[in-house]
N, C-alpha and C positions, 0 to 999 in steps of 0.2 A: 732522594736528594734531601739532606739536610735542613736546608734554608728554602726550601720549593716558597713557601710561604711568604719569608721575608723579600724573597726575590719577587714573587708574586704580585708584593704590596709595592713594593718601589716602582715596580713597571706600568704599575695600573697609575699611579701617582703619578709619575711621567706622562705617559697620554694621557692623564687629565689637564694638564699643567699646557701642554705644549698645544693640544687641540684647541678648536675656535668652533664650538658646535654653533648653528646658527639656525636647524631645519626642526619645526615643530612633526612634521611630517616623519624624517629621518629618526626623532626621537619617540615617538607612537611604534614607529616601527619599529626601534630596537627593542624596546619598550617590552612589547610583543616576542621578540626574540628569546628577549634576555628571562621571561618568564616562562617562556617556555623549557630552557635552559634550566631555571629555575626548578621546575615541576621532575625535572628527570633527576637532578640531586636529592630534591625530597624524597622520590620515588628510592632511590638507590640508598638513601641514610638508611630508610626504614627495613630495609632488606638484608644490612652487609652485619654481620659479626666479628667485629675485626680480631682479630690474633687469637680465634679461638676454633676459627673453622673454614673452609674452602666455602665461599658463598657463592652456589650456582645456580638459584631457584629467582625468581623475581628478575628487575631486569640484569640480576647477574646471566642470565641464561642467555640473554640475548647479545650483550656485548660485556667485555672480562672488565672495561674499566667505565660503569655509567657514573660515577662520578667526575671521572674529566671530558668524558663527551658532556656533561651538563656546563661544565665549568667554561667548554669549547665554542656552547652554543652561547653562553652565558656573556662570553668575550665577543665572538660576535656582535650579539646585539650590543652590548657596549658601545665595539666601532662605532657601530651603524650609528646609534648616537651622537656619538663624535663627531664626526662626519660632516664634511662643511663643501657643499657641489660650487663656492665661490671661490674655496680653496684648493684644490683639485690634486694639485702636487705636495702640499701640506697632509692633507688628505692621505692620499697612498704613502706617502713616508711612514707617518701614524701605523698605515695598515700593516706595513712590510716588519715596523717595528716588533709590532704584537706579534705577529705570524713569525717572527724567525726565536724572540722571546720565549713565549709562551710554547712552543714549538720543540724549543732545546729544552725546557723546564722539562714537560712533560713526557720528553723522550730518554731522556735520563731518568725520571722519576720511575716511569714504564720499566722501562730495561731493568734496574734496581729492585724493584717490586717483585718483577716474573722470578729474576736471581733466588731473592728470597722465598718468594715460594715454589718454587722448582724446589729448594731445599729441603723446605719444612715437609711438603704436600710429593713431593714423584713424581710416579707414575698416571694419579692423580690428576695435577697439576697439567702434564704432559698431554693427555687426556682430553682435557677439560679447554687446555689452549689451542690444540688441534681441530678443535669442534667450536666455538664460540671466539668471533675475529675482536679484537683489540679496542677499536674505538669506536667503528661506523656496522652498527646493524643492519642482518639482511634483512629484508621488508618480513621474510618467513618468524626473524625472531624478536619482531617487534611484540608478539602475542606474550613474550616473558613479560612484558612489562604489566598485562592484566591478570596475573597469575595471584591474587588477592593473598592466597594463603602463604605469602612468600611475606608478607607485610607485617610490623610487629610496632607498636604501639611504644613501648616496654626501649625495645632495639632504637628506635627513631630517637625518644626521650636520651636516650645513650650516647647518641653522637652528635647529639649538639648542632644539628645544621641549623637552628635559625641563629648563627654566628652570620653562616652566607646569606642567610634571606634578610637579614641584618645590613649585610653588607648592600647587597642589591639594592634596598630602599635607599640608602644613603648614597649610593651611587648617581641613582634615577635623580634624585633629590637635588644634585650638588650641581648635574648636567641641566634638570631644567630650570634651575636660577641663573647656570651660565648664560643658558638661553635667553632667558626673561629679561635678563638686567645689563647682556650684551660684554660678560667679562670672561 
């Protein structure tokens, strides 16, 4: 998808806009979430070679797309931020919002992607999709993710993710003012 991004950034913009966080508590925990979220994108920049090779080692091995289950967990903890137990229906609207949003982004983006490489990559591909599920890893291939020599220093430097770890602080940042000063 094209604009996964631009749509990305307007949606997040919106549940920031429309939400009324209020929970120190909720916010620790997303907190929590959203860093962990965090840690699997890291994990996955340093791993992926984009447009020059099928990346199955690291936690490519464990699941085909650890960049959006990070971005997955990442929205999560977001909500969970957001999140206001005095608002309750406010609240789930927000959640339904994200979830049906972010939901279609990435299921289009998914479908688009496999297209692509189904194309470039075969049998390969085919392979590789039939043995390693899509978003949610089984606990057996959680172990890709310690597979160190999948790591590259050099590759990480390349894909630029402290854009998103950028983006997370500024997020956490914007929610616990909202908090603090009650807007």
């Amino acid at each position: 998808m094209k604009n996964r991004m631009l749509i990305s950034y307007i949606v997040t913009l919106l549940l920031l806009v429309f939400a009324k966080p209020q929970s120190w508590e909720l916010f620790w925990a997303g907190l929590a979430v959203m860093a962990l979220g965090q840690a699997v994108r890291l994990a996955a920049s340093a791993a992926i070679v984009k447009s020059k090779t099928l990346t199955t080692t690291g936690p490519y091995s464990a699941v085909r797309n650890p960049l959006y289950l990070g971005t997955m967990i990442m929205t999560t903890g977001l909500m969970l931020m957001l999140s206001s137990p005095a608002d309750l229906p406010r609240t789930a609207g927000l959640w339904l919002a994200a979830v049906a949003a972010f939901g279609w982004i990435y299921y289009v983006t998914i479908k688009s992607e496999e297209v692509f490489l189904l194309s470039v990559y075969g049998k390969d591909f085919e392979a590789y999709a039939a043995a390693v599920p899509a978003l949610l890893p089984t606990p057996a291939g959680l172990a890709g993710f310690f597979e160190l020599s999948a790591y590259s220093k050099e590759v990480f430097r390349k894909n630029k993710e402290w854009r998103g770890l950028s983006a997370t602080v500024l997020l956490a940042a914007l929610t616990a003012a909202r908090i603090h000063y009650g807007f």
